[in-house]
N, C-alpha and C positions, 0 to 999 in steps of 0.2 A: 737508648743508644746501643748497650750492647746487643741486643735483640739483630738491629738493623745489619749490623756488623760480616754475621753468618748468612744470612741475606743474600746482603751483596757479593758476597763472594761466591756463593752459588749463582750469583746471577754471570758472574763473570767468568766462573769455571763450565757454565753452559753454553757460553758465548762462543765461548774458547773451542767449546767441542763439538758444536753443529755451525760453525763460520762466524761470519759478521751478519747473516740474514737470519740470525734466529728468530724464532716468533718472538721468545722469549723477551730477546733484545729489545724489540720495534715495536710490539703489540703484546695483545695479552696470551695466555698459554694454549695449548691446543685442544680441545675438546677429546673427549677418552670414551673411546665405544670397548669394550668387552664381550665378546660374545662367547659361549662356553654352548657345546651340545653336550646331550646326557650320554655316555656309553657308545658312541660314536667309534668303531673301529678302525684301526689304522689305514684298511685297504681300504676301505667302503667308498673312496672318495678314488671318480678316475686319474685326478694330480698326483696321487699317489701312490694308484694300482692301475695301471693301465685294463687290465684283464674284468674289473671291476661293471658289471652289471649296469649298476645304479644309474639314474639319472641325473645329473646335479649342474645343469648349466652355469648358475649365478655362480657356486662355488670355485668351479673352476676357473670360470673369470675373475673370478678374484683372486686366486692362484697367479693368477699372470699379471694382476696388476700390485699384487704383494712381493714380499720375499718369500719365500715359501722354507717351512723347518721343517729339519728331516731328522734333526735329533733333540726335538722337545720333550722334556718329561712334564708330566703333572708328577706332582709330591708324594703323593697317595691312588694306590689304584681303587680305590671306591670311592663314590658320590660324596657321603658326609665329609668326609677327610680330604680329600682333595679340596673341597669348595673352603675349608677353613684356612687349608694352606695356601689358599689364593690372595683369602681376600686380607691375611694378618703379615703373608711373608713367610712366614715360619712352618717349619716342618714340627708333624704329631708332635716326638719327644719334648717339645720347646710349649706348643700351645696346648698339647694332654688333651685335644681332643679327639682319639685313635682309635674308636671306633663306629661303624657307621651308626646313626641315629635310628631305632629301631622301634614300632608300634605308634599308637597316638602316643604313650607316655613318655619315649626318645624323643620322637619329635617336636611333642609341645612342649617339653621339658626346658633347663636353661641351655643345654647342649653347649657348645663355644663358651669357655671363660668369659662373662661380660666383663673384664679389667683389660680385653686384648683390646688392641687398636686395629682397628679395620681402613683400610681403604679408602671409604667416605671420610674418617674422622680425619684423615691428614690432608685431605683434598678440600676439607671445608676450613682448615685452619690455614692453607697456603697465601703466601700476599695478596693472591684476587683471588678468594673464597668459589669453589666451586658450586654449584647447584648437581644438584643427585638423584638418581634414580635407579630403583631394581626392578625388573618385571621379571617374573620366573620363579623357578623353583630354588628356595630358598635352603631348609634342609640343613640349619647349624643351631637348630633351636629357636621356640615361638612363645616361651614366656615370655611373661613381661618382664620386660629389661633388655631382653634377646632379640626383638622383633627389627625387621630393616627400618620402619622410621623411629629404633630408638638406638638404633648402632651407626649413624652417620647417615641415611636416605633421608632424602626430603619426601620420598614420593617411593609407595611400592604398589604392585598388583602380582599377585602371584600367589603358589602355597607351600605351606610350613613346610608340607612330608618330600619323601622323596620320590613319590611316583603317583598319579593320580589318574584318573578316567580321563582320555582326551577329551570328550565329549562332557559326561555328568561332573566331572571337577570331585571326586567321591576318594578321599583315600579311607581304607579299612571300616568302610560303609558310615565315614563321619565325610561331611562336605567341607573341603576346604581349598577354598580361593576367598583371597583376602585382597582388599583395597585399604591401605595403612594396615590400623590394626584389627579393624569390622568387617566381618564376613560381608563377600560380594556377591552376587546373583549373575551368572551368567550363563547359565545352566545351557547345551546343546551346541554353544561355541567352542570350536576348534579351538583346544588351548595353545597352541604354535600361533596360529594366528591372533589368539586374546595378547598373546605377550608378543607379538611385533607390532601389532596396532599401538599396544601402550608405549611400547618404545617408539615407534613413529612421532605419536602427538607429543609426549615429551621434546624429544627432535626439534619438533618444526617447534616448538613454545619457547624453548629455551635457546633456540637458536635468536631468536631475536632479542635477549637478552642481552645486558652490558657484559657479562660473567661469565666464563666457558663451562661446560657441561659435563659431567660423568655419567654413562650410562650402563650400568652393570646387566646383561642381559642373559640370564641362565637357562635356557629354553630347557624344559623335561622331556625333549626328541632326541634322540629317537629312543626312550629308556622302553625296556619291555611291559607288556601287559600284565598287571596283577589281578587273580580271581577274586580277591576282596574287595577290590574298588568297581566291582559291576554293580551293578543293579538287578533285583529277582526278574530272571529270565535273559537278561543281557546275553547278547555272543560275547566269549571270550576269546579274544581277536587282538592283532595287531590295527591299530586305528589309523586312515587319513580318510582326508573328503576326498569325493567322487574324484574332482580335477586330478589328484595327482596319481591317478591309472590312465591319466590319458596319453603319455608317451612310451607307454607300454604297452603289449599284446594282448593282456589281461585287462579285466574291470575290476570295479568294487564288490564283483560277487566272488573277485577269486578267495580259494580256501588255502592254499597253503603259503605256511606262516611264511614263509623266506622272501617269497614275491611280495605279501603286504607288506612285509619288510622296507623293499626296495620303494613304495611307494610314501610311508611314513617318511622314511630321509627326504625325498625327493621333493613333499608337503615343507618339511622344515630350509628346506636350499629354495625355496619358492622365498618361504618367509624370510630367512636372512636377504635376500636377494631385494625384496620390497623394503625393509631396511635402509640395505645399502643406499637404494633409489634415492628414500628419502633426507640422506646427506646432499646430493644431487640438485633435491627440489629445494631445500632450506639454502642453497648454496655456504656449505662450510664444509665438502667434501674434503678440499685443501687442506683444511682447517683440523681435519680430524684424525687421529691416531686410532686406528684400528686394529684390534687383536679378536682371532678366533682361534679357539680349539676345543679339544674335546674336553671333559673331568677326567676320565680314565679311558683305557680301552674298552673293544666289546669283549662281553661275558661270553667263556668257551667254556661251560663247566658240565656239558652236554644234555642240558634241560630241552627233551623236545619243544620244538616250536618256541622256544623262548631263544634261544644260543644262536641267532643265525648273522649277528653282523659278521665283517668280514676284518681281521690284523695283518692278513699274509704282508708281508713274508715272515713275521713276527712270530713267535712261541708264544702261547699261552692267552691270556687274556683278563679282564677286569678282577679283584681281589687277590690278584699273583704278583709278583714283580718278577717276572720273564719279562721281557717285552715290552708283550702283547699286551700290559694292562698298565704300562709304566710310559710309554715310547707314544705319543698321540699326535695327529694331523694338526699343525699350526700356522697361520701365517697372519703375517701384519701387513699392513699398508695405512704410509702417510708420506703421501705424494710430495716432491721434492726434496727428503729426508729421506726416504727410505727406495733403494731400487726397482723399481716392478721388474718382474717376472725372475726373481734369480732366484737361486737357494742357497741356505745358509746350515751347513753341517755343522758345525759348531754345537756343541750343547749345553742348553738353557734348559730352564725348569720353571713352573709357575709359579712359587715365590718372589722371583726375581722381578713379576709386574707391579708390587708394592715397590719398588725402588724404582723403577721404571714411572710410574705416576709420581712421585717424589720428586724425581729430577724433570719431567716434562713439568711440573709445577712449579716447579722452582722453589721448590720449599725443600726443608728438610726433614727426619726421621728423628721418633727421640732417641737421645745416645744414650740412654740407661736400658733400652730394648736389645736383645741379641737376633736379627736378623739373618735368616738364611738365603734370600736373597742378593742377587748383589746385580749390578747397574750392565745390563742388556745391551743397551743405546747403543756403545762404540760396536760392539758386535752386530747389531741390528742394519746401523748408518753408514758405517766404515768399516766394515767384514772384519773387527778384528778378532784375535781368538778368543774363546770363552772363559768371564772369567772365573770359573770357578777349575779349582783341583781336582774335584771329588762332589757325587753327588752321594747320600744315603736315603736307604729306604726299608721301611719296616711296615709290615702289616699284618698283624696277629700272628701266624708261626711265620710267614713267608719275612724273608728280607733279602739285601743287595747291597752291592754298592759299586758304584761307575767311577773308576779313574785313568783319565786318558782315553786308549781304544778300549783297555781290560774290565771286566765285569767279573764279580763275583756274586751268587746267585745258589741259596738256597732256601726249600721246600717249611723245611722244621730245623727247630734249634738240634735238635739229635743224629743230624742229616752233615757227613761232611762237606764242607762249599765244593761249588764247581768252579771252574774259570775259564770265562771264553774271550776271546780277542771279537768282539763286536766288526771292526774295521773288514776281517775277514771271514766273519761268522755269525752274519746278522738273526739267523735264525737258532742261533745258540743250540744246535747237536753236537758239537765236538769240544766236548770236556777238556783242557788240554792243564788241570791243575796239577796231573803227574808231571806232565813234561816240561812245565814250568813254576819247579817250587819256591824259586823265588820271589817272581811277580805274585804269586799266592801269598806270601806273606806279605810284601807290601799293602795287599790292599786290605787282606785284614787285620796288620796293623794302622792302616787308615782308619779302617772303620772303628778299630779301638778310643784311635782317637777323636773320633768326631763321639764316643757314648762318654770319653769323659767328660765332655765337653756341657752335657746336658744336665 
């Protein structure tokens, strides 16, 4: 009985906050798509950068049929740490997983405390039990113990590391793509396409289920090319199939890195796009809660031919907290809840979709966990303000912290902070923590407080 109790009342405080038509109320909860691209820059996408190259139709319609974020963070600006921060809630200092997972031995390793609570696990325990799925690049550790169908998936297709051959599936010349926990064969397949296809048939399978669906879907596009994951003799190249030079002046035999560039993104907005479709064909389009963005920015750290996505108007880029490796392209849509085509300034951070899956579930979180997330929705649904005071951020020397418009932001710990008003300085050149030393101590006595806190 007492079980029942906290239940109900979450049922009644969801009722309360998306009207008397909630799913919640009437039916069962909403199905949860997740979509995450690898290193995705902030301009790269024209909804974002109008001046922007790239081709990316589906994206952009989706743009229009979303709320569109224009001040999302991810948690962590690198792949391993950001995808922990996603999927537990919690920022580095809280889950100690802080830095990226490196070699076969980071990678197969246990990486992510197996005692965190993940995503799946609260979505399979909610009043109508979800069904689960990961396809993509996984990347928090592939011991056993670690692996997605033993951290809450039903069902995965994807690999351990964090960057792979589009084509051979070869990271650090060990082959890795996995179906559960046994190496899978799929050798010469478009892996954007391996991993939207699995997320499709998942889709249309468990759409006709009694049960609503989670599908966590981490696409490794557009992450750069590694010389270790070729094969003897391989070009060492940015990878897409033929098709996606076709809205381009260039073909598949172009050489320079920037344009293949533009065609890898354009392969993977194909892929989310046939995705999307397939809410469409299953008919639970209504039905489903959609979230896309990036893990981090793209890398500006001037590696030829590797550093060409695009942050403007943004400073810096992926393993920095400027920006450019903090600040990522977002947007949600769940038609009738959420508005198509607005944007929502407010800022959020990806922690915040553990709480966000929580409350579309209708279940709740354990209260002996310390969460850094906090509940999205009303800001999402009802444009209210964000609720958080303070965002922090730390990534080996680099750290930050966001309160209000004011940002403080530096390099190394032996570096004094800068301070920029974001509101009127979004590319952060104008230092202004001489002329404003007290909003300088504010924020980092903020941040004093959020490291007692750890």
């Amino acid at each position: 009985m007492s079980r029942m109790i906290p239940e109900l009342l979450l049922a009644c405080l969801f009722s309360l906050m998306f009207g008397g038509d909630s799913l919640q109320a009437e039916s069962q909860p909403p199905n949860i798509l997740i979509i995450t691209a690898d290193n995705l820059g902030y301009g790269d996408l024209a909804c974002y950068n109008p001046d922007s190259p790239i081709v990316t139709p589906r994206l952009n319609e989706l743009a229009q049929e979303s709320a569109r974020l224009t001040s999302f963070y991810t948690a962590s600006p690198t792949c391993t740490v950001s995808r922990a921060c996603l999927l537990t809630g919690r920022i580095p200092q809280r889950h100690r997983l802080t830095n990226q997972l490196g070699g076969l031995a980071g990678n197969y390793g246990v990486g992510l405390n197996q005692s965190e609570i993940l995503i799946p696990d609260v979505l399979k325990k909610s009043p109508i039990p979800y069904n689960t799925g990961c396809f993509g690049k996984w990347n928090i550790g592939f011991a056993p113990g670690s692996r997605p169908t033993e951290r809450g998936f039903d069902e995965f297709l994807g690999h351990a590391s964090g960057n792979i051959d589009y084509y051979h599936h070869i990271y650090n010349g060990k082959h890795d793509l996995f179906k559960g926990i046994q190496e899978f064969d799929a050798d010469g397949e478009y892996a954007t396409d391996l991993f939207a296809d699995a997320a499709i048939d998942f889709i249309k399978r468990k759409s006709k289920a009694d049960a609503p669906w989670f599908c966590y879907l981490p696409f490794n596009s557009p992450h750069f090319p590694n010389k270790k994951n070729k094969l003897p003799g391989q070009k060492f190249e940015w990878q897409a199939p033929d098709r996606a030079f076709d809205p381009y002046e260039f073909g598949p035999d172009e050489t320079d890195p920037q344009k293949r560039y533009y065609a890898v993104v354009t392969s993977l907005d194909e892929a989310i796009g046939r995705v999307l479709d397939s809410l469409e064909a299953a008919k639970v389009e209504n039905q489903t809660f959609v979230f896309f963005f990036s893990d981090n920015g793209a890398f500006r750290l001037n590696r030829e031919g590797l550093d060409v996505g695009i942050n403007s108007p943004l400073r810096g880029g992926g393993v920095t907290c400027w920006e450019g490796g903090l600040r990522v392209a977002a947007m949600v849509r769940w038609p009738g809840k959420i508005e198509a085509g607005t944007i929502i300034d407010e800022p959020l951070w990806s922690p915040d979709l553990m709480v966000a899956c929580a409350q579309l579930a209708n279940t709740h979180l354990p209260a002996d966990v310390v969460y850094d997330g906090k509940n999205p929705l009303p800001t999402l649904t009802q444009q209210a303000k964000s609720p958080h005071e303070s965002f922090y951020f730390q990534y080996q020397r680099h750290a930050a912290l966001r309160k209000g418009a004011w940002k403080i932001v530096r390099e190394k710990p032996t570096n004094p902070w800068k301070l920029f008003n974001l509101e009127s300085d979004l590319e952060e050149k104008n230092d202004a923590a001489k002329q404003s030393p007290e909003i300088l101590r504010q924020l980092v006595d903020e941040r004093n407080d959020w490291e007692d806190s750890f």
